[in-house]
C-alpha positions as CSV (number, residue, x, y, z in Angstrom):
1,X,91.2,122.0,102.9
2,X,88.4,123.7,102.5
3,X,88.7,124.4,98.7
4,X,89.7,120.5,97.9
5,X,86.4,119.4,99.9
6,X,84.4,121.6,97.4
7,X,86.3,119.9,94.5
8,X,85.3,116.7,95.9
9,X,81.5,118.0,96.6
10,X,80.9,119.7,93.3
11,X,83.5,118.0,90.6
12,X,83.1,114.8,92.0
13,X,79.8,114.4,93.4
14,X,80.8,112.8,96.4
15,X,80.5,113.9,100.4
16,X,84.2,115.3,101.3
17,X,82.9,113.7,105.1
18,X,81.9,110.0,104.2
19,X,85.3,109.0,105.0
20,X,86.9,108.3,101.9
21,X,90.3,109.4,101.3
22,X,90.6,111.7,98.4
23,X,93.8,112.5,96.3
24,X,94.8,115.1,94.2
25,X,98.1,116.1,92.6
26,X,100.1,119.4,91.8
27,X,100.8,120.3,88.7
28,X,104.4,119.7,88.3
29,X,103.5,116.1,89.6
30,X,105.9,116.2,92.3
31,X,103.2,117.2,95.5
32,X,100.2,114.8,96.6
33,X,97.8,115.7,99.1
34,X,95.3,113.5,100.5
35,X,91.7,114.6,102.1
36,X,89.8,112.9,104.4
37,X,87.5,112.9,106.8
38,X,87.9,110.5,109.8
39,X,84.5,111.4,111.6
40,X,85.9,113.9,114.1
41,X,87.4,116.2,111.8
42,X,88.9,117.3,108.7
43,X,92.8,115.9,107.7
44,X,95.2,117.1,104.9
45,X,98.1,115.3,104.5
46,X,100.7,116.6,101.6
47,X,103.9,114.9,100.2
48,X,106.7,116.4,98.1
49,X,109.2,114.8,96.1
50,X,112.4,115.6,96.3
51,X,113.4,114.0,93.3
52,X,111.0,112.7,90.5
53,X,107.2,112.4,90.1
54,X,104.4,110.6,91.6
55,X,103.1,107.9,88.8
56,X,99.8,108.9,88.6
57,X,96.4,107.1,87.7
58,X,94.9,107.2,84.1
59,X,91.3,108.3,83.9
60,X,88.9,106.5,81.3
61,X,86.6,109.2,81.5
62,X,89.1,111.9,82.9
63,X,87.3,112.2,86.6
64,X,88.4,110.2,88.9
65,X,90.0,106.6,89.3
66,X,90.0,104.4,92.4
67,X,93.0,102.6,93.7
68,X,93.6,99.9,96.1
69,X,95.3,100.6,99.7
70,X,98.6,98.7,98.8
71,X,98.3,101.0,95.2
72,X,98.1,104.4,97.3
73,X,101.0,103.2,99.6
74,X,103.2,102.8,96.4
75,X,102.6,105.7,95.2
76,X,103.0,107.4,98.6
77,X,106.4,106.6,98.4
78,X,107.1,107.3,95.0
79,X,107.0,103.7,93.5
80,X,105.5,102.6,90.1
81,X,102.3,101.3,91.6
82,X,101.8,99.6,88.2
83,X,104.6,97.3,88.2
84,X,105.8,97.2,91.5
85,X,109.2,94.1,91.7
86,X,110.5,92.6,94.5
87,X,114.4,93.6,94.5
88,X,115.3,91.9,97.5
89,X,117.3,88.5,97.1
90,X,116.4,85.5,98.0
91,X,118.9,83.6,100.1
92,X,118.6,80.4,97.5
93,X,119.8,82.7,95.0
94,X,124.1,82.5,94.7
């Protein structure tokens, strides 16, 4: 934890205790972990695939991006955030 919070404090510029949540990927693109700061303490939470890779944010300036909630909660769960569909039926449909 401690080593992410100095990657938020010195590569991002930004306080690792303002309660933001911060994410960062592995390398193979199959492990998130998220950082945050919820005014008591410190939390890390981490997430592996078992199958596939996380669809990851595209930089403009190769720093950081910011997503929405829902956009974090699809790619939590392993779902294209950028084109998310609706696969359920609708009972109308025969």
């Amino acid at each position: 934890m401690n080593t992410l919070a100095l990657q938020v404090q010195e590569g991002l510029g930004r306080d690792p205790h303002a309660g933001e949540i911060f994410c960062f990927r592995g390398r193979k693109g199959d492990l998130v972990k998220l950082l945050w700061h919820d005014g008591v303490g410190m939390s890390l939470y981490m997430k592996r695939l078992e199958a596939g890779k996380f669809i990851w944010p595209v930089s403009q300036g190769g720093t950081s991006v910011q997503i929405s909630a829902a956009q974090l909660g699809y790619l939590l769960e392993g779902i294209d955030w950028r084109n998310p569909r609706w696969t359920q039926r609708s009972e109308k449909a025969g």
